[in-house]
C-alpha positions in Angstrom: 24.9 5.2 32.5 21.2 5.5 33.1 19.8 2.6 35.4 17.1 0.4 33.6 14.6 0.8 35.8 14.9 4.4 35.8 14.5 4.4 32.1 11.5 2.1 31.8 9.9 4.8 34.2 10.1 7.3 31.5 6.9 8.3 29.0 6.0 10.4 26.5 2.4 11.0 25.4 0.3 13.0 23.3 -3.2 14.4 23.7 -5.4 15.8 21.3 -8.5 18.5 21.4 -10.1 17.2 18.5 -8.3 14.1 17.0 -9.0 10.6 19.4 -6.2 8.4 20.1 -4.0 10.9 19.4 -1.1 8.8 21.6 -1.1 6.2 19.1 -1.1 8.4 16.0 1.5 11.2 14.5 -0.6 12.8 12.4 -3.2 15.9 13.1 -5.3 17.8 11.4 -4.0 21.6 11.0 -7.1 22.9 13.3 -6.2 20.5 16.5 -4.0 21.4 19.1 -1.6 18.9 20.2 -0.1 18.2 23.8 2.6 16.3 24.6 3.7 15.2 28.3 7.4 14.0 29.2 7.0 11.9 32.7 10.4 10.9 33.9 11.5 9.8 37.4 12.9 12.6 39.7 16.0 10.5 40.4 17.2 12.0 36.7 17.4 15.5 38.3 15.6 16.8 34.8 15.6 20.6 34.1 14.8 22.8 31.9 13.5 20.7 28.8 12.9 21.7 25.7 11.1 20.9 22.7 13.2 20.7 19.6 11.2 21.1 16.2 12.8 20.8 13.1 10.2 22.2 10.2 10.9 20.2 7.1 9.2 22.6 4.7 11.5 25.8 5.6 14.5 24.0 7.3 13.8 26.1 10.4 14.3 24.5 14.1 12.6 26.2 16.6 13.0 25.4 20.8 10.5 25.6 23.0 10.6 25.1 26.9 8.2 22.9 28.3 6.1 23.9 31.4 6.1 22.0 34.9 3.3 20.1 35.2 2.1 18.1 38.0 4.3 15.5 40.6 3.2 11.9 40.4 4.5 9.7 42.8 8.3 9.6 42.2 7.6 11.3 38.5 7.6 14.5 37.4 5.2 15.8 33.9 5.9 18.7 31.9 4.0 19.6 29.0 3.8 21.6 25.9 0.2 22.7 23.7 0.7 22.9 20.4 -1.1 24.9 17.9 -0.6 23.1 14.5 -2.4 26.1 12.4 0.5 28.3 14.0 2.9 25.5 12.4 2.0 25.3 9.1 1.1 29.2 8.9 -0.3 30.1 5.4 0.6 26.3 4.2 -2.4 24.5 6.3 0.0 21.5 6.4 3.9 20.8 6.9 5.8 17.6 7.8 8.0 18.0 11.4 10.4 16.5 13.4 10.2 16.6 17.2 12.3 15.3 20.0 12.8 16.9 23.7 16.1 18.0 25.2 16.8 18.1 28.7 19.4 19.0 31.1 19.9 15.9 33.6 22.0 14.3 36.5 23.5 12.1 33.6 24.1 15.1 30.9 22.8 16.5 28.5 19.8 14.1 27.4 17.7 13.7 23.9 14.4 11.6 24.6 13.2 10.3 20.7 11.7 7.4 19.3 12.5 4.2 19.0 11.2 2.6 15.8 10.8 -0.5 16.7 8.7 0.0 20.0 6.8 2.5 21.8 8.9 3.5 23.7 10.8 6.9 24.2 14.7 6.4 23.5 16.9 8.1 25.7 20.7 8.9 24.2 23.4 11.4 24.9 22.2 14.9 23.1 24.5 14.6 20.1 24.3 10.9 19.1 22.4 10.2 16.3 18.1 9.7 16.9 14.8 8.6 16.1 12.8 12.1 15.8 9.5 12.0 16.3 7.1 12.6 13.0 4.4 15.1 13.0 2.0 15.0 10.4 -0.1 18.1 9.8 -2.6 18.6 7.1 -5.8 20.2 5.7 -8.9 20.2 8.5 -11.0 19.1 5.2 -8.8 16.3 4.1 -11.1 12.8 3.9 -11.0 9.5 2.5 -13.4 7.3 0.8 -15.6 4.9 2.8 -16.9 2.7 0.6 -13.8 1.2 0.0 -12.6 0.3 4.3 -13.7 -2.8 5.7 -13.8 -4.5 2.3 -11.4 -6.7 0.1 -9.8 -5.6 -3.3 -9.1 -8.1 -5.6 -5.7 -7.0 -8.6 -6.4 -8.4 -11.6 -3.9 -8.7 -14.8 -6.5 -8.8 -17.5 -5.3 -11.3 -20.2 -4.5 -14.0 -17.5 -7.3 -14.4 -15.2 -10.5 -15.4 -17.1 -11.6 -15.6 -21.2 -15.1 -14.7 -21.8 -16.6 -12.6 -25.0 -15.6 -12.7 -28.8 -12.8 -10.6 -29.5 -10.4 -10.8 -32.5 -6.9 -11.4 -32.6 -5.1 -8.6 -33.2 -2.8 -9.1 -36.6 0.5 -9.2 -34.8 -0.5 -10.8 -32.4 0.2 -14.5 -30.9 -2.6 -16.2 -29.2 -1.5 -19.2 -26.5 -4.1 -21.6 -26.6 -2.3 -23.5 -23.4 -4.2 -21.8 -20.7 -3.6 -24.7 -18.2 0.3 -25.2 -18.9 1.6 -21.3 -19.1 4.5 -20.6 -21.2 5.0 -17.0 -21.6 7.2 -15.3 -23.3 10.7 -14.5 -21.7 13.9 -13.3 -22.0 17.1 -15.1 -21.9 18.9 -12.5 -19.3 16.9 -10.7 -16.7 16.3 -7.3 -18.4 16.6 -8.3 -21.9 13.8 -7.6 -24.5 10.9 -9.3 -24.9 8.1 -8.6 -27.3 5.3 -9.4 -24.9 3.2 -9.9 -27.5 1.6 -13.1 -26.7 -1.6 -13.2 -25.0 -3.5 -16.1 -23.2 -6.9 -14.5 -23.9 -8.4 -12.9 -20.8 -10.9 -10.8 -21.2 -13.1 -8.1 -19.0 -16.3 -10.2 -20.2 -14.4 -13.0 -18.6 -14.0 -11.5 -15.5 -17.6 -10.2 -15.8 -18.1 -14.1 -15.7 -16.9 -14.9 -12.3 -18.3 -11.8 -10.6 -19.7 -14.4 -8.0 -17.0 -16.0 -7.3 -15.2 -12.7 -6.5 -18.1 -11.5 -4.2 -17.8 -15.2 -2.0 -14.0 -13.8 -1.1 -15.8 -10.7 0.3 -14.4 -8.7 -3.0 -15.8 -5.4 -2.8 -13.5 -3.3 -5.3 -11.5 -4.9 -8.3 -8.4 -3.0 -9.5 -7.2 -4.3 -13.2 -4.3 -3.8 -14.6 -4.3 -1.2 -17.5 -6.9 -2.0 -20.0 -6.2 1.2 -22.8 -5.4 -0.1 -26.0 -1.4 -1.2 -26.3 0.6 -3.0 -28.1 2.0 -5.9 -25.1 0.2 -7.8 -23.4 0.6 -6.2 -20.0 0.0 -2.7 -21.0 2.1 -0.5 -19.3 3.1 1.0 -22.7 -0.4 2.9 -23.5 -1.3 3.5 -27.0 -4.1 5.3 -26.7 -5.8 6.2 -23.4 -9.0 7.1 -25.2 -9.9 3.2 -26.0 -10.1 -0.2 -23.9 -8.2 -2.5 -26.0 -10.4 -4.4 -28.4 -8.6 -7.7 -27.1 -9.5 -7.3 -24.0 -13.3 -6.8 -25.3 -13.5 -2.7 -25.8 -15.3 -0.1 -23.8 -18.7 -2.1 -24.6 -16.9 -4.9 -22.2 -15.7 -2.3 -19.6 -19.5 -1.0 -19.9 -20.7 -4.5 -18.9 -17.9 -4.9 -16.3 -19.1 -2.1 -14.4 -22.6 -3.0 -15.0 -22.6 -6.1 -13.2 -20.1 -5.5 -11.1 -22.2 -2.9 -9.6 -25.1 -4.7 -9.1 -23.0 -7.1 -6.4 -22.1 -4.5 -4.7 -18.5 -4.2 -6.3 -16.3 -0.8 -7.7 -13.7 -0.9 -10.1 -10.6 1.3 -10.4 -8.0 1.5 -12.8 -4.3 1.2 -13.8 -3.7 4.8 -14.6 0.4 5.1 -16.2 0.3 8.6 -16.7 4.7 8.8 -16.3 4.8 7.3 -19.7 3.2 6.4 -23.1 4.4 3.3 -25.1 6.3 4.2 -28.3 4.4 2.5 -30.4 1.5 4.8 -29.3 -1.1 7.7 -31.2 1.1 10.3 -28.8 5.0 9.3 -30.0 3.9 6.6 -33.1 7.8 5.4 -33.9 6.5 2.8 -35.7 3.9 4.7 -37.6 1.4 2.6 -36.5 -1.4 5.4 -36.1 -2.3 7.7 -38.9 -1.6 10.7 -35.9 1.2 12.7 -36.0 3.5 11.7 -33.3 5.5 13.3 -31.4 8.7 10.9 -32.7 7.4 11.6 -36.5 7.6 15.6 -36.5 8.0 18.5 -34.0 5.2 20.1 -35.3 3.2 17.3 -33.8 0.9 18.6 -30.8 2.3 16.0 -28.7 6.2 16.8 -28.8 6.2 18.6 -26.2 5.2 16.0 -24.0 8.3 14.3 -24.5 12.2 15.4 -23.4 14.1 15.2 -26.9 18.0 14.6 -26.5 19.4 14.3 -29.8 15.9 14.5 -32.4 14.2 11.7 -33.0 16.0 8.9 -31.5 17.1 10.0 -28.3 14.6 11.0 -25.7 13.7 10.6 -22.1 12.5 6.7 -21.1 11.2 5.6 -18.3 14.1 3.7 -16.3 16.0 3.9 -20.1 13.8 1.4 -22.0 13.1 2.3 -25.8 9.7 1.2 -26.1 8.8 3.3 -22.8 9.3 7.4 -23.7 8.6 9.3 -20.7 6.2 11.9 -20.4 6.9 15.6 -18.6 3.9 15.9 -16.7 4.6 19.3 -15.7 3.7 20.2 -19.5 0.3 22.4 -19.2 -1.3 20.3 -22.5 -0.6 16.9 -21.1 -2.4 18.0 -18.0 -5.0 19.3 -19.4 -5.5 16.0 -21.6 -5.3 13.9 -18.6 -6.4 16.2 -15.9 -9.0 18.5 -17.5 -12.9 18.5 -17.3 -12.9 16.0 -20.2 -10.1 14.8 -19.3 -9.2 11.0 -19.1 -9.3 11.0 -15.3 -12.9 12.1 -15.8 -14.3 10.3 -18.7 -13.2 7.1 -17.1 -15.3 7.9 -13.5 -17.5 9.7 -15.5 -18.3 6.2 -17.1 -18.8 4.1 -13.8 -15.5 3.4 -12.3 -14.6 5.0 -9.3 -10.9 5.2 -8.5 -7.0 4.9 -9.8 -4.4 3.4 -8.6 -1.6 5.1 -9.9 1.4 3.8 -11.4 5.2 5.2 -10.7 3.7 7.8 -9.0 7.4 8.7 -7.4 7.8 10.5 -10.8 4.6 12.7 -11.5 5.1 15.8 -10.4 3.1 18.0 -7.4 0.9 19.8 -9.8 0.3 17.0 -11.5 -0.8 15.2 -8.6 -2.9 18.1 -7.2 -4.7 18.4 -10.6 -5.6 14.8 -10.6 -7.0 14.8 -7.4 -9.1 17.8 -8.4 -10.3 16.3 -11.4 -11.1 13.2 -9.6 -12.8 14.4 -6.9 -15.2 17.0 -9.0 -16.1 13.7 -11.3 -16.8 11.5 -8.4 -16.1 12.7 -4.7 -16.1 8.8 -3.7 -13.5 7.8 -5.8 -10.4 6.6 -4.9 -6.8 7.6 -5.7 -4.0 5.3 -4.5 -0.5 5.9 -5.6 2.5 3.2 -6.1 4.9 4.0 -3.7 7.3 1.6 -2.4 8.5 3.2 0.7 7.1 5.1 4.3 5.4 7.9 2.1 4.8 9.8 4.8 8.4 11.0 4.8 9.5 9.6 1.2 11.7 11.8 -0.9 11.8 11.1 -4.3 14.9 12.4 -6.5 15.6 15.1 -4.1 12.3 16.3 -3.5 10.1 15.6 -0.3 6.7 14.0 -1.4 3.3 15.7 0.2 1.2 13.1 -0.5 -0.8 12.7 2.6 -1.1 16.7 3.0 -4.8 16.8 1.6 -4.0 17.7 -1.6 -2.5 14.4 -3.6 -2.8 10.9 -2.5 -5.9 9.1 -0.7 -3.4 6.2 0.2 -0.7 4.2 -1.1 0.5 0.1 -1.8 1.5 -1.0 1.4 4.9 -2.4 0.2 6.6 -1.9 3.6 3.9 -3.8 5.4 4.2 -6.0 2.9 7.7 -7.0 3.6 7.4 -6.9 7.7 5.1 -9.6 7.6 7.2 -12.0 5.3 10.4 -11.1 7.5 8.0 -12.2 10.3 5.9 -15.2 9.0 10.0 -16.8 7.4 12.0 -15.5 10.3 10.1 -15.3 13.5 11.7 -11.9 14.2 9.4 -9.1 14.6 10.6 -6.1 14.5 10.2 -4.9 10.7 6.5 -5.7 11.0 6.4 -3.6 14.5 8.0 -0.6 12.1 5.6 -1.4 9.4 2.6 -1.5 11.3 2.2 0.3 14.6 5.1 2.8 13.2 3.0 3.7 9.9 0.1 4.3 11.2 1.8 6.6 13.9 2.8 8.8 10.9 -0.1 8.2 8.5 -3.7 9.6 8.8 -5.8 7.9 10.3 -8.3 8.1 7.4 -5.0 7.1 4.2 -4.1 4.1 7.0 -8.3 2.9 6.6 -8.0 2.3 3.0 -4.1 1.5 2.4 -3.8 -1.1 -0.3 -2.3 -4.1 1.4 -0.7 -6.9 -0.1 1.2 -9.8 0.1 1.9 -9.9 -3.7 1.6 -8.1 -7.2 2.7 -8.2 -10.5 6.1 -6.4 -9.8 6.7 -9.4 -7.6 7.3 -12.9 -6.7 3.9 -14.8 -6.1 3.9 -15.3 -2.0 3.0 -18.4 -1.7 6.6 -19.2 -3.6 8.5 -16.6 -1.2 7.1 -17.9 1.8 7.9 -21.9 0.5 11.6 -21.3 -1.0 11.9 -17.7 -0.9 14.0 -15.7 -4.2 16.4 -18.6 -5.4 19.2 -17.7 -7.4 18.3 -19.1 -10.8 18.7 -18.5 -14.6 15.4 -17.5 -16.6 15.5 -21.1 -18.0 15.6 -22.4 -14.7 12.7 -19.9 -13.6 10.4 -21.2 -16.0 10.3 -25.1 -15.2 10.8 -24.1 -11.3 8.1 -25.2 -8.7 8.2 -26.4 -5.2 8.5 -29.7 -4.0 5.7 -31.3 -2.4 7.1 -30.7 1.2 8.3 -27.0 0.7 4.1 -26.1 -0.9 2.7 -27.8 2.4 4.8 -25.3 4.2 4.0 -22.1 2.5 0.6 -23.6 2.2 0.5 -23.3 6.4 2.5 -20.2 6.2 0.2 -18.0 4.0 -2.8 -18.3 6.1 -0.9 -17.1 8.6 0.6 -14.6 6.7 -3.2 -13.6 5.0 -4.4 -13.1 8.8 -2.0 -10.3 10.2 -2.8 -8.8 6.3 -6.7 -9.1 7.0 -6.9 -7.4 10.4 -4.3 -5.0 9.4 -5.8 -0.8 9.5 -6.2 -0.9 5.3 -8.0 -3.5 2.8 -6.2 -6.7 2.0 -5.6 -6.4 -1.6 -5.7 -10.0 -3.1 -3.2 -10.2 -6.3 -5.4 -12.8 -8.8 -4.7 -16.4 -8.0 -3.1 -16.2 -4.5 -5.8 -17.6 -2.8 -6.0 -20.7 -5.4 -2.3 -21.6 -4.7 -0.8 -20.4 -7.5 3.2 -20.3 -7.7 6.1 -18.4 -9.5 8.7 -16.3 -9.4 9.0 -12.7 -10.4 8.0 -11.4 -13.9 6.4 -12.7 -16.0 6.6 -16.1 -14.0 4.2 -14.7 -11.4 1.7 -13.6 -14.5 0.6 -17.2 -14.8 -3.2 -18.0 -16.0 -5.9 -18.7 -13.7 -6.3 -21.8 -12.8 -9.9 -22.8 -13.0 -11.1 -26.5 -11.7 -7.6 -26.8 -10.1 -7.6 -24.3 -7.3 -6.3 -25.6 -3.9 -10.3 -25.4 -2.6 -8.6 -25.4 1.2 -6.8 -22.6 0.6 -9.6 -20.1 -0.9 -12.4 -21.3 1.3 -9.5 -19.9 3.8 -9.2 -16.6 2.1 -13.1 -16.8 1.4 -13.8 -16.8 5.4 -11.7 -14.0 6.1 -13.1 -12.1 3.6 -16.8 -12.9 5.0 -15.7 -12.0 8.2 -14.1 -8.6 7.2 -17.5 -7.8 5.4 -19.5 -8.3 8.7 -16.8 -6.4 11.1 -16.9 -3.2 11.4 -13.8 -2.6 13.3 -11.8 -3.9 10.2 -13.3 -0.7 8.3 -11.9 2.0 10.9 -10.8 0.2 13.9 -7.7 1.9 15.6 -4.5 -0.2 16.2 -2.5 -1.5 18.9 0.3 -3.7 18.6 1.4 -5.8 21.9 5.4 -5.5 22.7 8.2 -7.7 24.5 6.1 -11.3 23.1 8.7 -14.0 22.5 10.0 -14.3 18.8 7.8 -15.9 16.6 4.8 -14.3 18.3 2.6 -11.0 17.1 -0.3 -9.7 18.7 -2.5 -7.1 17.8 -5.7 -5.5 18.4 -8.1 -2.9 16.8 -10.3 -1.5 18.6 -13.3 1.3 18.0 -14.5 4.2 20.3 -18.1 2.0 21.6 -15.6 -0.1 23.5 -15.9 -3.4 20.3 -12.7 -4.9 19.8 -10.7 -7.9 18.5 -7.4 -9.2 19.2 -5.2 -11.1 16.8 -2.6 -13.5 17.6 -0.2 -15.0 15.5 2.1 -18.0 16.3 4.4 -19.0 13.6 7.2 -20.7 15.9 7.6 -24.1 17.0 6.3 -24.0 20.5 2.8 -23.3 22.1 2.2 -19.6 23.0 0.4 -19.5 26.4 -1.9 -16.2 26.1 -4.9 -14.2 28.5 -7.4 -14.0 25.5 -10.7 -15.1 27.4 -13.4 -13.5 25.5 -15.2 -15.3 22.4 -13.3 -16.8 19.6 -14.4 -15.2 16.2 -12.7 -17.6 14.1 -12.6 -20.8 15.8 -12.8 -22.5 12.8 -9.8 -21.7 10.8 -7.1 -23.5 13.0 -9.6 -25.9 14.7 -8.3 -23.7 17.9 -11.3 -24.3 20.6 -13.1 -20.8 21.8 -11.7 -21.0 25.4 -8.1 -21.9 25.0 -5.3 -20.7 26.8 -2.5 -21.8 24.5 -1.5 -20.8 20.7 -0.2 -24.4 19.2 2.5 -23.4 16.8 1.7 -22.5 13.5 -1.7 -21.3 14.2 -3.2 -17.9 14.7 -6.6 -16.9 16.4 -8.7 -13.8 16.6 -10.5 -13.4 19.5 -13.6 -10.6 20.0 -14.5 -8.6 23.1 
């Protein structure tokens, strides 16, 4: 058994020739060389380490002894330079796993990394460990910077604002009741719904309320898809060629873009490029287009598109729903329709938007991927692709298959769903140690430049509105009971106080907080399509968005919230985060969060930024509970 104190002695740190701060990041570009040090305390009679490297990409484990260093005190250092292009050979990028063995007076020792802290884990060789992640990709991989330091606003089209005359479609129903939403539903979770009623937002309506989105510090809108459909929600394109005429056409996305640019605000789309809708120009089983489908004859030049079991009525679906046929997007046409020179990736930046978020993107393939990057970044080099992934992507695999994303060739970023649920674990539980994992352990195995424009959230239209979660959490209840559920006064003052808190770890978090519509009025729900509700305009909780509308003003003006490095505190009693970022001209702010029942007594003597938001005075010593304040050096 290894004393305590002895352990606490022990360190591991890395040191880059090009990349700064590489001891608080995991991921290098493949033209740095990479040192790591091992200090431990001469009373563990250490010898001969090695450094054990398991190459994900070939399966290959390689052992390298590290070189005597220097004698410090009662510590010894040995170290080992890495050459990452020697790595990754002919690749120029590879994902690894590292850890160091040693011989010691207490065994055989493995020193690996604990998730939930900073420091190095020590354990018997053969137990099961914590490897260290190594990142490696292309020298010329970069990030857009328009995007980092601001605030993204998700939209869902038909419920946030009507504006514009549009027609009806003919089959069609048209809810008048904007202020009482009733949506459609099903019966049993799962069951079908036609999701054919629509409440009537429109992109002139959000055109309409541009301003309003600029006072939140809005500087990119991301909509939900807009291409012609038959539901309301469309997810189940009908034709990627058109913006639906009920949500005003491509003369209304014109306008959009138009305006929006002239506050100083991008838009970037839904992109669901894993599947079409049936009801669609590409598969038409209900003959709806005069197109020949890829469901009406297998001469059409869409079949092979689709994966055909038993001709014409059993095919592929995405996650086996009938309306939804998937789409093979290894198939070298569908590529080229979505990823060629006049392709839709194209036309659309082509026309004035300037990213994708990308839906499902677990289940488009690597070429696919690589392709739509290309074609992205030839139409626009600024624009933006961010993929829906729901896990670490850095280390995600995906039906089998190891994801690249973050190699230089695929993904700018991703939705920050694991961020996402360390902070609601924290603000509803006190306990820590998922949002340690899900900050300061991300960004140790993202680059630097994917963790500056990760799409964080606290909400979306996959699930539960937050300010629900953090009030009552997921009840148990029927879709009937779903429906007429809201919170009783007492449980929304609660979430009320525990969203702000919530909104400011989000804020100050490396990434831009993504607002999903409505969160910052107070709206509530539960999951889908009770969290789809309709705006609700002249009865927003003014509190709560002047809230959201100062953090947004303040993230504008900071420029450590566009590319500020991170450091998260450790061993702060439960119910207590702190974290700072902090730039290379010596700026910094640190963030504190109490959400427990006592006063936090803390050393932050420099000026209070936001003074204002919890009434906390600029000199104070002591975090009351339930408040946060950020502090600026």
């Amino acid at each position: 058994m290894i004393p305590d104190q002895l352990k606490k002695l022990v360190k591991i740190t890395k040191s880059a020739k090009k990349t700064k701060h590489a001891d608080i990041l995991g991921a290098f570009p493949e033209d740095d060389i990479l040192t790591v040090k091992l200090t431990v305390p001469r009373a563990l009679g250490i010898s001969s380490p090695v450094f054990e490297l398991y190459a994900d990409d070939t399966a290959e484990k390689t052992f390298t002894p590290l070189a005597w260093g220097s004698l410090t005190g009662d510590c010894e250092v040995y170290y080992i330079d890495i050459v990452l292009t020697k790595l990754c050979q002919s690749a120029h990028s590879g994902l690894f796993f590292w850890s160091i063995v040693s011989d010691s007076a207490f065994g055989k020792l493995r020193f690996s990394c604990d998730p939930y802290s900073y420091s190095p884990k020590i354990t018997p060789e053969n137990c099961d460990h914590d490897s260290y992640v190594l990142t490696v990709y292309e020298k010329n991989y970069s990030t857009p910077e328009w995007i980092k330091g601001g605030v993204m606003y998700h939209i869902f089209v038909d419920r946030f604002a009507k504006g514009g005359d549009v027609t009806l479609r003919s089959d069609a129903i048209m809810n008048e009741d904007w202020d009482n939403y009733m949506p459609q539903y099903a019966k049993i979770p799962g069951g079908e719904v036609a999701n054919n009623m629509f409440f009537g937002g429109t992109l002139y309506g959000i055109a309409s309320k541009l301003d309003y989105l600029a006072s939140l510090g809005v500087n990119c809108l991301y909509l939900s898809p807009i291409f012609e459909a038959y539901s309301n929600h469309k997810y189940d394109t009908g034709d990627y060629e058109k913006v639906d005429d009920m949500f005003g056409g491509d003369e209304a996305l014109d306008l959009l873009i138009e305006e929006a640019r002239s506050r100083g605000i991008r838009i970037i789309l839904d992109g669901v490029f894993n599947h079409t809708g049936d009801d669609s120009k590409y598969f038409n089983r209900r003959g709806r287009y005069d197109a020949l489908g890829a469901y009406n004859s297998p001469d059409s030049e869409y079949f092979k598109w689709y994966t055909f079991k038993n001709y014409p009525d059993k095919y592929r679906c995405w996650w086996d729903i009938k309306i939804l046929p998937a789409v093979d997007s290894r198939n070298p046409e569908y590529n080229e329709y979505i990823n060629g020179k006049n392709g839709i990736i194209a036309k659309y930046l082509n026309k004035g938007t300037h990213g994708w978020r990308l839906d499902v993107a677990d289940e488009l393939s690597e070429p696919f991927l690589e392709d739509l990057r290309r074609s992205a970044k030839n139409a626009d080099p600024e624009s933006i692709i961010i993929g829906e992934v729901w896990e670490d992507a850095s280390i995600k695999i995906a039906y089998t298959d190891r994801r690249k994303y973050f190699r230089g060739k695929q993904l700018d970023s991703v939705m920050n769903y694991p961020l996402r649920t360390g902070i609601i674990d924290f603000i509803t539980t006190g306990d820590s140690k998922n949002l340690f994992s899900a900050s300061a352990g991300l960004y140790m195995r993202y680059p630097k430049s994917v963790s500056d424009c990760l799409m964080n959230f606290l909400g979306t239209h996959d699930t539960e509105r937050i300010l629900t979660v953090l009030g009552v959490g997921v009840p148990d209840l029927t879709m009937d009971e779903k429906a007429e559920f809201s919170m009783s006064p007492e449980e929304r003052e609660k979430a009320l106080v525990l969203i702000r808190l919530a909104y400011i770890i989000l804020a100050f978090m490396p990434g831009v907080p993504c607002i999903f519509y409505g969160d910052e009025a107070g709206i509530e729900g539960l999951g889908d399509p009770f969290n789809r509700v309709t705006f609700p305009w002249g009865r927003e909780d003014k509190e709560l968005t002047e809230f959201y509308r100062e953090i947004g003003q303040i993230r504008r003006r900071s420029d450590i919230c566009k590319d500020g490095y991170l450091s998260v505190s450790e061993d702060l009693p439960d119910g207590v985060f702190e974290f700072s970022r902090f730039n290379n001209s010596g700026k910094a702010v640190s963030i504190i969060v109490n959400r427990s029942d006592k006063p936090y007594e803390h050393k932050k003597h420099t000026k209070n930024l936001v003074a204002n938001l919890f009434g906390i005075g600029e000199k104070a010593s002591v975090l009351p509970p339930m408040t946060a304040g950020v502090w600026e050096k």
